[in-house]
VOVEX-180020 format. One line per field, with one value per residue (C-alpha): x, y, z; chain. Coordinates in Angstrom, 1 decimal. Example, Ala and Ser with C-alpha at 12.3 -4.5 7.8 and 13.67 -1.06 7.14 Angstrom:
2
x = [12.3 / 13.7]
y = [-4.5 / -1.1]
z = [7.8 / 7.1]
sefi = [A / A]
END
This chain:
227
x = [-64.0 / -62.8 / -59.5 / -56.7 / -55.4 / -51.4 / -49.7 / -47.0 / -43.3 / -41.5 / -38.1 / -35.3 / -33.4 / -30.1 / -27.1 / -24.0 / -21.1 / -17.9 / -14.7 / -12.7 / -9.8 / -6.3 / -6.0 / -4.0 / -0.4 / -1.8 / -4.1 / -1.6 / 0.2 / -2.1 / -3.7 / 0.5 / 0.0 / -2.3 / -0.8 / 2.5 / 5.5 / 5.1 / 2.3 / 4.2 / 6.7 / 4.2 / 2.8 / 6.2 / 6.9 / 3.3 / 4.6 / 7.9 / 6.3 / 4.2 / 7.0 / 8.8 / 6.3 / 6.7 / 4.1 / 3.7 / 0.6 / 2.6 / 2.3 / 6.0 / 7.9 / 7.3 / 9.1 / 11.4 / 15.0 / 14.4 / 17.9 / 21.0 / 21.5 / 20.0 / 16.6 / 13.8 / 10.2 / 7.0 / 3.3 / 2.1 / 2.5 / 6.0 / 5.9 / 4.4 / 7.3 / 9.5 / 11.6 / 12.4 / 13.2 / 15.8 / 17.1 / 17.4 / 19.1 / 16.4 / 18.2 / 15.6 / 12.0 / 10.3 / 6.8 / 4.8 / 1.0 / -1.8 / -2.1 / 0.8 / 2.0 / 1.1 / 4.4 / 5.0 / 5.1 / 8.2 / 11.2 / 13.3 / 16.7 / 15.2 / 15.3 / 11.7 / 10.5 / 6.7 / 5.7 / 2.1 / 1.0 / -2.8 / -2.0 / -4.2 / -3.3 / -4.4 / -1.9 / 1.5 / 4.8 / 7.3 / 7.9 / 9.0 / 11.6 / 14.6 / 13.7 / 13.0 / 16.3 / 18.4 / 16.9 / 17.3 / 20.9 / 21.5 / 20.8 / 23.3 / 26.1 / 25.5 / 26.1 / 22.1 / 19.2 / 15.9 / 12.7 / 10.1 / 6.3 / 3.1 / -0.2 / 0.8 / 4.1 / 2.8 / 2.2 / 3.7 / 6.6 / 7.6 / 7.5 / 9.9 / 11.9 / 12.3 / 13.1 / 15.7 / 17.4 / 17.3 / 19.2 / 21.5 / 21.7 / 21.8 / 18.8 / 16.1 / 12.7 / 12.4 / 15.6 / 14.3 / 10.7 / 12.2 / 14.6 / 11.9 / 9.8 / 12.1 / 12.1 / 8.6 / 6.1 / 3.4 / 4.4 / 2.5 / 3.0 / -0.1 / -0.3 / 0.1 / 3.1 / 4.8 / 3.6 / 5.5 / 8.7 / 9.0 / 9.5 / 11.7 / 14.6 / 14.1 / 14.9 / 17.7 / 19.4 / 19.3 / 21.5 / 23.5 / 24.2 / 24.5 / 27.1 / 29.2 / 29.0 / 30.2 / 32.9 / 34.2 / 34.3 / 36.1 / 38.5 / 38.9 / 39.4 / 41.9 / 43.9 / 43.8 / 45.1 / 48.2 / 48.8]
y = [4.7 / 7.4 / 9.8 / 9.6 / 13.1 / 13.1 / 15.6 / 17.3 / 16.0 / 18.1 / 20.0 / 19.4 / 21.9 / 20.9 / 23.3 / 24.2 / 23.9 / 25.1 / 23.2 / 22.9 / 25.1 / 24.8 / 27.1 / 30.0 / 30.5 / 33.6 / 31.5 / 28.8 / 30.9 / 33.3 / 29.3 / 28.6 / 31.1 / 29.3 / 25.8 / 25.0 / 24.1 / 20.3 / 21.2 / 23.4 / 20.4 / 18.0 / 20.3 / 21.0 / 17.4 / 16.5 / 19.4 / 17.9 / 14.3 / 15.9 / 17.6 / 15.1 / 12.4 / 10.6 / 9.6 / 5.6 / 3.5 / 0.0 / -1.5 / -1.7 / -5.1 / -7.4 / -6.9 / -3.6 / -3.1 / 0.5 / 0.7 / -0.7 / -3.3 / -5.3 / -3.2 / -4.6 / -3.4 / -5.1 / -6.2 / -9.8 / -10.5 / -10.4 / -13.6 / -15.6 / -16.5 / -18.1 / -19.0 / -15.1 / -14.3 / -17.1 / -15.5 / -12.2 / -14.2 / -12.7 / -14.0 / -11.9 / -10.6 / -8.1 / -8.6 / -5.4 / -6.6 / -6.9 / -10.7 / -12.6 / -14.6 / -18.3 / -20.1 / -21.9 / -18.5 / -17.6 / -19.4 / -21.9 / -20.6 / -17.4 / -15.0 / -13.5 / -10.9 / -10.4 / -6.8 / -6.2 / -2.9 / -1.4 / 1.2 / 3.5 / 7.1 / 6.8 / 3.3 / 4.2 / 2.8 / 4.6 / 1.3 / -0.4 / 1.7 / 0.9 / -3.0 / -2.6 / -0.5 / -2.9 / -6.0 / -4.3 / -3.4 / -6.9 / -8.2 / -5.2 / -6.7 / -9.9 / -9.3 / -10.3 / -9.0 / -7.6 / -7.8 / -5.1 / -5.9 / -4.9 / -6.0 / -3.7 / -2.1 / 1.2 / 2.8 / 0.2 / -1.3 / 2.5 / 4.0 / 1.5 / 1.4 / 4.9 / 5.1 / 2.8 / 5.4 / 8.1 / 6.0 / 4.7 / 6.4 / 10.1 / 11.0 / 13.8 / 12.6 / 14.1 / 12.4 / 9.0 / 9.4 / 10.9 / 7.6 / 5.4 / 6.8 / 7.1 / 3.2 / 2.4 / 5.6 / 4.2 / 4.7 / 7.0 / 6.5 / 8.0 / 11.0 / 9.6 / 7.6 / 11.1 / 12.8 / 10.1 / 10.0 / 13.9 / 13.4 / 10.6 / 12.7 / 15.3 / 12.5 / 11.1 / 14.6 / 15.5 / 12.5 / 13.5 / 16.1 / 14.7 / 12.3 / 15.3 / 16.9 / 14.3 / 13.3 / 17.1 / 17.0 / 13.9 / 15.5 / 18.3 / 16.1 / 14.2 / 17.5 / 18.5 / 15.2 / 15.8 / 19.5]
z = [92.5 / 94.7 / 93.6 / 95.7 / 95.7 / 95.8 / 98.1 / 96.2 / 97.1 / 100.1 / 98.5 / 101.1 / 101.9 / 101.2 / 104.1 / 102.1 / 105.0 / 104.5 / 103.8 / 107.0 / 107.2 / 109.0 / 111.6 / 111.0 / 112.1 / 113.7 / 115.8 / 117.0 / 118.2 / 120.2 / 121.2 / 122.1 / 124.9 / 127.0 / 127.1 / 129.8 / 128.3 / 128.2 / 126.0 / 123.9 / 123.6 / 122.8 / 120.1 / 118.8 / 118.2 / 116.6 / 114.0 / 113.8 / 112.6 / 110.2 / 108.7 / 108.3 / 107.4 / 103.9 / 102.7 / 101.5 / 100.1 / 100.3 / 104.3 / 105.7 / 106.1 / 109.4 / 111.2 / 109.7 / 110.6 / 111.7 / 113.2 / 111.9 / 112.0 / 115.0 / 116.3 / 114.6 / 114.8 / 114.1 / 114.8 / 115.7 / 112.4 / 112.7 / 114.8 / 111.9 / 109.5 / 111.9 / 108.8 / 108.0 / 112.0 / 111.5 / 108.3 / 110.4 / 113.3 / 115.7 / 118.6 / 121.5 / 121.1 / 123.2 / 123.3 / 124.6 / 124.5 / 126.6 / 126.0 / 125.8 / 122.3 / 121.7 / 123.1 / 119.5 / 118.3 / 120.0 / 118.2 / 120.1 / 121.4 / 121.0 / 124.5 / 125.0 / 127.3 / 127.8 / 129.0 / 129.7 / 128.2 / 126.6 / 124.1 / 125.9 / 126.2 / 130.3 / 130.4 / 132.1 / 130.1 / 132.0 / 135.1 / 131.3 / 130.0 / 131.9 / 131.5 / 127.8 / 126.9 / 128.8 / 127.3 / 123.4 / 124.6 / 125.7 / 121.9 / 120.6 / 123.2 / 122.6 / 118.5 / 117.9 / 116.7 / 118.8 / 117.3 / 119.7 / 118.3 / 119.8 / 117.9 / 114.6 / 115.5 / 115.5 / 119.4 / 121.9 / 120.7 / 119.0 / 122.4 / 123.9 / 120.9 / 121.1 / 124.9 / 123.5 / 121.5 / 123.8 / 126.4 / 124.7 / 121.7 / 123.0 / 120.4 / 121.4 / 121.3 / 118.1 / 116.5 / 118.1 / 116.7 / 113.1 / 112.7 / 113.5 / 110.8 / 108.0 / 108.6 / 109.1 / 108.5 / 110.1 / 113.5 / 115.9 / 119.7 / 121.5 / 123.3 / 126.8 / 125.7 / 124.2 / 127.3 / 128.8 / 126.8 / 127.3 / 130.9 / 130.6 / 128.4 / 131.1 / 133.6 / 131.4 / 130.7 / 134.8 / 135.3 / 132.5 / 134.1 / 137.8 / 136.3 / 135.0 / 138.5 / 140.0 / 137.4 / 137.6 / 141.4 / 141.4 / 139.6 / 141.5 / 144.8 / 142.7 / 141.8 / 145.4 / 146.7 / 144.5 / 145.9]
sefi = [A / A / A / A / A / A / A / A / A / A / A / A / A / A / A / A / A / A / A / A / A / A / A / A / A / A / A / A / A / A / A / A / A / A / A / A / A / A / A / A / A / A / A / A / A / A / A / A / A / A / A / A / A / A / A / A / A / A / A / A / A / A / A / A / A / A / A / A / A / A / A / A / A / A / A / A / A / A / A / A / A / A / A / A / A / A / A / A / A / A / A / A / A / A / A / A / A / A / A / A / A / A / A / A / A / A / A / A / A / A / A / A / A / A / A / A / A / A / A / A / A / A / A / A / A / A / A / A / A / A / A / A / A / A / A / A / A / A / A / A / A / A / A / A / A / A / A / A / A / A / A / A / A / A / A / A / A / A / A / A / A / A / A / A / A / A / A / A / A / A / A / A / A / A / A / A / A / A / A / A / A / A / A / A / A / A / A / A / A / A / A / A / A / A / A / A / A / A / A / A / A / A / A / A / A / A / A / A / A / A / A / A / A / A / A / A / A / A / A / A / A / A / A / A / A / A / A]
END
């Protein structure tokens, strides 16, 4: 019988890599010098949320009161105890999904506005703020309470919630994004939406200050009329 001669086993070779490291303070800042300032913004506030992150194992309610006491905030799953909505007196929901909610998931009496948004970082939110902030404002007026859900109340319904704030509220970006959190930690609008929401407090401090032009020249007419 013939001997099967056995090749000796092959030793792998087994690379050591390094444990990644945090870039430097040194080295953010020399990279700081090659972005614009939007970038420098959006940095800013990605540091901002970090800082000010808490950190929690157990999932948040659905939906969570993240701003007393009618502005609710919340996934689908929000939408499935119609019993608890009552209890809340939900009295308007703001649905920002790609596919709209089963009707019998929306409660009866209950004022719902469908907005058709992808959280996708190339998806444009902006023609959706103005509509949004009024229809959350319309539940504060009206003495009710606004429930804003995408599919897990983290991207979508954050950004619109904090469009909200900045509008109506007179928050920063960073306030807006800081108040949400404390709430409900797991929110994290995308990049595009923060991109987007930059440009809107621009927009929203320019007529600010257009309104105060014109309230100061009105004024001044006002005073010369009387002269």
């Amino acid at each position: 019988m013939a001997t099967v001669e056995r090749r000796p086993s092959r030793t792998l070779k087994v690379k050591t890599v390094s444990p990644s490291r945090l870039p430097s303070p040194t080295k953010v800042k020399n990279n700081e010098k090659h972005l614009t300032p939007l970038e420098k913004r959006l940095l800013n506030i990605r540091l901002h949320l970090l800082q000010n992150t808490t950190r929690r194992t157990q999932p948040p309610s659905e939906p969570t009161l993240v701003f007393d006491p009618f502005l609710y905030l919340g996934g689908l799953k929000s939408l499935s105890n119609k019993t608890r909505l009552k209890r809340l007196k939900i009295t308007h929901i703001l649905s920002v999904v790609f596919i709209p909610p089963a009707k019998n998931l929306i409660p009866p009496n209950t004022k719902h506005l469908f907005l058709k948004a992808d959280d996708n970082v190339a998806f444009d939110m902006t023609p959706y703020f103005e509509q949004a902030c009024q229809f959350i404002e319309e539940a504060r007026l009206s003495n009710g309470a606004v429930l804003v859900h995408c599919v897990c109340g983290v991207s979508r319904s954050t950004t619109l919630c904090c469009a909200y704030l900045m509008k109506y509220h007179s928050m920063t970006i960073e306030q807006a994004l800081v108040q949400l959190r404390s709430r409900r930690h797991i929110i994290q609008p995308n990049n595009g939406f923060l991109r987007q929401l930059v440009l809107y407090g621009e927009r929203l401090l320019e007529q600010e200050q257009a309104n105060r032009d014109n309230t100061d020249m009105n004024i001044i007419v006002e005073q010369l009329k009387n002269i």
